[in-house]
C-alpha positions as a Markdown table, in Angstrom:
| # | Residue | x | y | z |
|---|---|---|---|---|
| 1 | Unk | -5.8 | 23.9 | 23.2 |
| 2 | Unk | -3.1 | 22.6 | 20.8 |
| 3 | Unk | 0.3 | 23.6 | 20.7 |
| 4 | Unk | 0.6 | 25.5 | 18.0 |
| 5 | Unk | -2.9 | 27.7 | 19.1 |
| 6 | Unk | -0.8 | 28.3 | 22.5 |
| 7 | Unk | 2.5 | 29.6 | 20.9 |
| 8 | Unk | 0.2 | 32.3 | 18.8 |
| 9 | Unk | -1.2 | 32.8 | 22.6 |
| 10 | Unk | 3.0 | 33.4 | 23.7 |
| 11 | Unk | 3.1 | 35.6 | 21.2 |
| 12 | Unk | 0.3 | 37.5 | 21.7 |
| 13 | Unk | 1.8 | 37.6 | 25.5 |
| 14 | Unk | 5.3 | 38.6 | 24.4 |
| 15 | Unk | 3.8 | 41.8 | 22.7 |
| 16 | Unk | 3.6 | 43.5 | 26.3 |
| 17 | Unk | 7.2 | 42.3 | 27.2 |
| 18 | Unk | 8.4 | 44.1 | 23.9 |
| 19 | Unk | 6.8 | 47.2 | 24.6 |
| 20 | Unk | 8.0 | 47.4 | 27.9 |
| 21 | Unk | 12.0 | 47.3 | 26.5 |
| 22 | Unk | 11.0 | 49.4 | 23.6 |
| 23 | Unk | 9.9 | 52.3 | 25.9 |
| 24 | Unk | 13.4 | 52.4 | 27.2 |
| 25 | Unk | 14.9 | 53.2 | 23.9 |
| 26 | Unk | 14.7 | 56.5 | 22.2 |
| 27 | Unk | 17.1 | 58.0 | 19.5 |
| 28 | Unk | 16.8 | 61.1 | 21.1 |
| 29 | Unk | 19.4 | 60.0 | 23.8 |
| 30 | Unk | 22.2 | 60.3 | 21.3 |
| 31 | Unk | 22.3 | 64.1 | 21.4 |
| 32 | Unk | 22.8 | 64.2 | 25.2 |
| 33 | Unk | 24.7 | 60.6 | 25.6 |
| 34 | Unk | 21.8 | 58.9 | 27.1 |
| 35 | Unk | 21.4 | 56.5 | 24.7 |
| 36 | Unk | 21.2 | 53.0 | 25.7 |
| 37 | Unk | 21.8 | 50.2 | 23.0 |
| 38 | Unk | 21.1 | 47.7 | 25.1 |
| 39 | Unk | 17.2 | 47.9 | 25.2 |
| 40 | Unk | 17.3 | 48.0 | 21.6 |
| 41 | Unk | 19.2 | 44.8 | 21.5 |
| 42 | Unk | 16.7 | 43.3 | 24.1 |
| 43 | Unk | 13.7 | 44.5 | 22.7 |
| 44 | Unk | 14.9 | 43.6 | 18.8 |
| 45 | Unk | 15.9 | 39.5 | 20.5 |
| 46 | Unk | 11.7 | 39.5 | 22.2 |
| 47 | Unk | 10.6 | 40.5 | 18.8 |
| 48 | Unk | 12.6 | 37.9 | 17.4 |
| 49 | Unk | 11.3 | 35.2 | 19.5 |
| 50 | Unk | 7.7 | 36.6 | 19.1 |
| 51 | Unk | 8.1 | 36.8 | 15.1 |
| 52 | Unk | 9.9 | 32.5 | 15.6 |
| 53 | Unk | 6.4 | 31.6 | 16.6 |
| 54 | Unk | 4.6 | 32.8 | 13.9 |
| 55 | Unk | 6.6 | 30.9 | 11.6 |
| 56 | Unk | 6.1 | 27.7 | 14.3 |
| 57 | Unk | 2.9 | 27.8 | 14.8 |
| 58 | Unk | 2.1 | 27.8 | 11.0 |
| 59 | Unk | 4.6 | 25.4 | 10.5 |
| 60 | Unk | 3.1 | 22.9 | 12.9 |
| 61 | Unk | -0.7 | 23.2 | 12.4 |
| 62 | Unk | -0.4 | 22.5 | 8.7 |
| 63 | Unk | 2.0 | 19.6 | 9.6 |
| 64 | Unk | 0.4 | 17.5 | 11.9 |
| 65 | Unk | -2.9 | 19.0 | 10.5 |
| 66 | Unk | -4.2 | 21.1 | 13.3 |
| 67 | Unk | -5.4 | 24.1 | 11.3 |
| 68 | Unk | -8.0 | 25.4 | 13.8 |
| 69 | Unk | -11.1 | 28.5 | 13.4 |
| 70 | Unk | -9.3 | 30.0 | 16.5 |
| 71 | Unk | -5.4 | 29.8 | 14.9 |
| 72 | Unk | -7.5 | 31.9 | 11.9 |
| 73 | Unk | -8.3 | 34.2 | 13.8 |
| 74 | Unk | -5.7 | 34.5 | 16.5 |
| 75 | Unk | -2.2 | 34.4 | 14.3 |
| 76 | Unk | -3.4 | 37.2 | 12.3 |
| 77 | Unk | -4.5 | 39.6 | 15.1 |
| 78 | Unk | -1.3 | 38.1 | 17.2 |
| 79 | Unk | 0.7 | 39.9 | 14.1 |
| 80 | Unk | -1.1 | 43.3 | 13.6 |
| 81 | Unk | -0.7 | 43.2 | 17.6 |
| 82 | Unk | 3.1 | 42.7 | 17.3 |
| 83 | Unk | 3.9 | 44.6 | 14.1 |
| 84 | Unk | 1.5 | 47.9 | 15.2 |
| 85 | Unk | 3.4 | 48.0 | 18.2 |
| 86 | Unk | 6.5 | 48.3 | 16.9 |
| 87 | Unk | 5.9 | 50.6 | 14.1 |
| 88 | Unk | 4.3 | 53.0 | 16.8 |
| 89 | Unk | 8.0 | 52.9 | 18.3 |
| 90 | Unk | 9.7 | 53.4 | 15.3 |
| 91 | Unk | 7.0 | 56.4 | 14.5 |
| 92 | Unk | 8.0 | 58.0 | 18.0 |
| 93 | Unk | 11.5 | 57.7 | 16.9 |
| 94 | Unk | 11.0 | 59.6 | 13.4 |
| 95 | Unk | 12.1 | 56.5 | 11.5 |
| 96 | Unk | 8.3 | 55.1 | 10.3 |
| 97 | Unk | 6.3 | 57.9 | 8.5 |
| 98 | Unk | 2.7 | 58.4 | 10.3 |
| 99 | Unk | 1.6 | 58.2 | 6.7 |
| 100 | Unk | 3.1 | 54.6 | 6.9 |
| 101 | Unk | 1.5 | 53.8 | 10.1 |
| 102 | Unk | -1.7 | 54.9 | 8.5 |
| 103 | Unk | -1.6 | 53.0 | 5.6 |
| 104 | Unk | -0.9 | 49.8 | 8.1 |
| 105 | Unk | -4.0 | 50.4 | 10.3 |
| 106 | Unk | -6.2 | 51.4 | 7.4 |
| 107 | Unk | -5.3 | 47.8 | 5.7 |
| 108 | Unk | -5.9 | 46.1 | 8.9 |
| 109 | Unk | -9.4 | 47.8 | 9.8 |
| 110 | Unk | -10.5 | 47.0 | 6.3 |
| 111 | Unk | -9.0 | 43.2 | 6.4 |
| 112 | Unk | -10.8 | 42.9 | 10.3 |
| 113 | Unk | -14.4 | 44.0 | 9.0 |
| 114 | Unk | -13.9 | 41.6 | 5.9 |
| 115 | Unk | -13.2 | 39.0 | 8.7 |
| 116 | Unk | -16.3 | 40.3 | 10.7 |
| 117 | Unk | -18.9 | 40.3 | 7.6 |
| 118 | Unk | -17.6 | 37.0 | 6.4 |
| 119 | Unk | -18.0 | 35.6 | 9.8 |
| 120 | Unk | -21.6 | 36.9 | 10.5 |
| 121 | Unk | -22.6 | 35.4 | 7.1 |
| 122 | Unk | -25.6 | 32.6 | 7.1 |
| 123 | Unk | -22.1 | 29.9 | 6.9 |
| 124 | Unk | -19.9 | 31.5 | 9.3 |
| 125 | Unk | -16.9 | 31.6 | 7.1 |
| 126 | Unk | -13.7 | 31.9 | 8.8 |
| 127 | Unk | -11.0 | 33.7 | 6.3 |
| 128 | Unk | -7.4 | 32.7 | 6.9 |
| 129 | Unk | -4.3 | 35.1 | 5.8 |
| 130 | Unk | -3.6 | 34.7 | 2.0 |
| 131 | Unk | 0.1 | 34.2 | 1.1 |
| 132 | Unk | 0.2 | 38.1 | 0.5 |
| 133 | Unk | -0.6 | 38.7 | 3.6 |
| 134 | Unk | 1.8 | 36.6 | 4.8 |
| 135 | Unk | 4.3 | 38.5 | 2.8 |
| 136 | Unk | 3.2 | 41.4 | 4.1 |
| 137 | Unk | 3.9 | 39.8 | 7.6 |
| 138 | Unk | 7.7 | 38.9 | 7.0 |
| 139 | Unk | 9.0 | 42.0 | 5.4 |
| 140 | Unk | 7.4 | 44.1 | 8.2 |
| 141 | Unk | 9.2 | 41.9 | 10.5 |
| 142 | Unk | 12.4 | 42.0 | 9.0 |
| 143 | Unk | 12.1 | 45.9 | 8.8 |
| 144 | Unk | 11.2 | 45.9 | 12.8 |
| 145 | Unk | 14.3 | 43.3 | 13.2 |
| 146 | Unk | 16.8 | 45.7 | 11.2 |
| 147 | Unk | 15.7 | 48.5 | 13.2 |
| 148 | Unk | 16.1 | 47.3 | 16.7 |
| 149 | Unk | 19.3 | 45.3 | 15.6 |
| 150 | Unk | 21.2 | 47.8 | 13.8 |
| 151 | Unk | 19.8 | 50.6 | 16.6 |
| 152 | Unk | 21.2 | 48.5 | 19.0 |
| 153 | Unk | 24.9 | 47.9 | 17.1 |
| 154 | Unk | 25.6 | 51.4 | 15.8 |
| 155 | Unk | 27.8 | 53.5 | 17.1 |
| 156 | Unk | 26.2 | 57.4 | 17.4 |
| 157 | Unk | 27.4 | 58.4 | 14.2 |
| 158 | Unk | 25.5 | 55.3 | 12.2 |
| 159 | Unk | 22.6 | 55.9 | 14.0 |
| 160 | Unk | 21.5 | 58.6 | 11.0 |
| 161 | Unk | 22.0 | 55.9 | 8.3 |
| 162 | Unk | 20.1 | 53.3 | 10.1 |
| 163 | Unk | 17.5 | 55.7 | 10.3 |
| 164 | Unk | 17.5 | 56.6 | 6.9 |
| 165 | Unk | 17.8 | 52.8 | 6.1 |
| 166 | Unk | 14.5 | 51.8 | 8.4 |
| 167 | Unk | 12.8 | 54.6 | 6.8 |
| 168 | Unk | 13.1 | 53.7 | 3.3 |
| 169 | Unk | 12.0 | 50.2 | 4.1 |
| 170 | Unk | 9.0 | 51.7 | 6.4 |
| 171 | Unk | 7.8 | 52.6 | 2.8 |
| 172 | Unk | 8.5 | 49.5 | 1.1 |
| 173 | Unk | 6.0 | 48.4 | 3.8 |
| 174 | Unk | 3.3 | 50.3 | 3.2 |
| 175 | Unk | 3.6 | 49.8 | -0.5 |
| 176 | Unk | 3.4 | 45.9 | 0.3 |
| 177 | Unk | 0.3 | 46.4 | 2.9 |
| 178 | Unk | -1.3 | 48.3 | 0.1 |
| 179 | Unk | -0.8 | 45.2 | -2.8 |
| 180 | Unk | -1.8 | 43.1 | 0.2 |
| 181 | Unk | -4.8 | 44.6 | 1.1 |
| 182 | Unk | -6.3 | 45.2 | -2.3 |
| 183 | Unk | -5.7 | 41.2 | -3.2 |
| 184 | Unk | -7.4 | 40.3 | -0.1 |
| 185 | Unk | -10.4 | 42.6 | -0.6 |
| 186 | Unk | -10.6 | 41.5 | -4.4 |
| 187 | Unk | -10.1 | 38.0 | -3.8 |
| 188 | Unk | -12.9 | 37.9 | -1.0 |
| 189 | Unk | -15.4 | 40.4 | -2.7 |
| 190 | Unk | -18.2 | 38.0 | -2.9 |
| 191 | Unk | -18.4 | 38.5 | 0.9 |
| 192 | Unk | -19.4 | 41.6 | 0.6 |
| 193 | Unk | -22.2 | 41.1 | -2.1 |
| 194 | Unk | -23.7 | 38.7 | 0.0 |
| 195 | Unk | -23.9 | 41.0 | 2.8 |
| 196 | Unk | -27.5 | 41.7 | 3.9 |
């Protein structure tokens, strides 16, 4: 396995460390002063490192030209891993709108079974992340980063603004993920007329 296949594996890995920090934190601690910032710093710096990979491993398959099948599959679906995750946090603390989190999965589901038809086809085609997508990608990664960041430097009475903040770009999001998704399903339409 080359190296940039096994950071999309650290990654992928990572997702479980994040999730276990992000369970600590909770807005809801500011009413009775159990708050802790600190998890919110600490889960903000893994997501950092997790989201530093994706732009490494990119970076280094296309330069020393070791663009694999499995790194087209596996950096997308270490993402929607990564991303989901976090949005499901940010949903739990009233900052991303379940209609948000909807509109994410839906896009995904639909992109996956593209994947899936295109890869049961008679050639096997394998259908990398278009730069949309990859668009997509950063800004929900800079909206998870703001979130866990500013969460984690506010003091109790910024904490509504950074909410208010998150939740504005939550839905900047999901207005990307849709323009995404429809490009990706337009672009790769002929998968589905061939379809048997």
């Amino acid at each position: 396995m080359n190296l940039p296949n096994k950071l999309t594996l650290t990654r992928i890995l990572l997702v479980p460390v994040f999730m276990i920090f992000a369970s600590l934190t909770g807005l809801s601690g500011i009413a009775d002063g159990s708050f802790q910032p600190t998890y919110y710093l600490i889960a903000g710096i893994v997501f950092a490192a997790a989201s530093f990979t994706d732009f490494l491993d990119g970076h280094l398959a296309r330069k020393w030209n070791m663009v694999t099948d499995f790194g087209k599959f596996a950096d997308p679906l270490a993402d929607k891993l990564l991303t989901t995750v976090a949005f499901i946090y940010m949903m739990r603390d009233g900052v991303c709108s379940p209609v948000v989190l909807c509109i994410i999965l839906a896009r995904e589901f639909a992109v996956s079974g593209l994947r899936m038809v295109a890869a049961g086809a008679k050639d096997g085609k394998v259908i990398a992340a278009n730069m949309w997508g990859k668009v997509k990608t950063v800004l929900q990664m800079l909206t998870i980063l703001f979130y866990f960041f500013a969460a984690a430097l506010a003091g109790p009475t910024d904490v509504m603004a950074v909410s208010l903040i998150s939740s504005a770009l939550c839905w900047l999001v999901a207005l990307a993920t849709v323009f995404s998704g429809g490009i990706y399903l337009w672009q790769n339409r002929a998968c589905f007329m061939q379809a048997k």
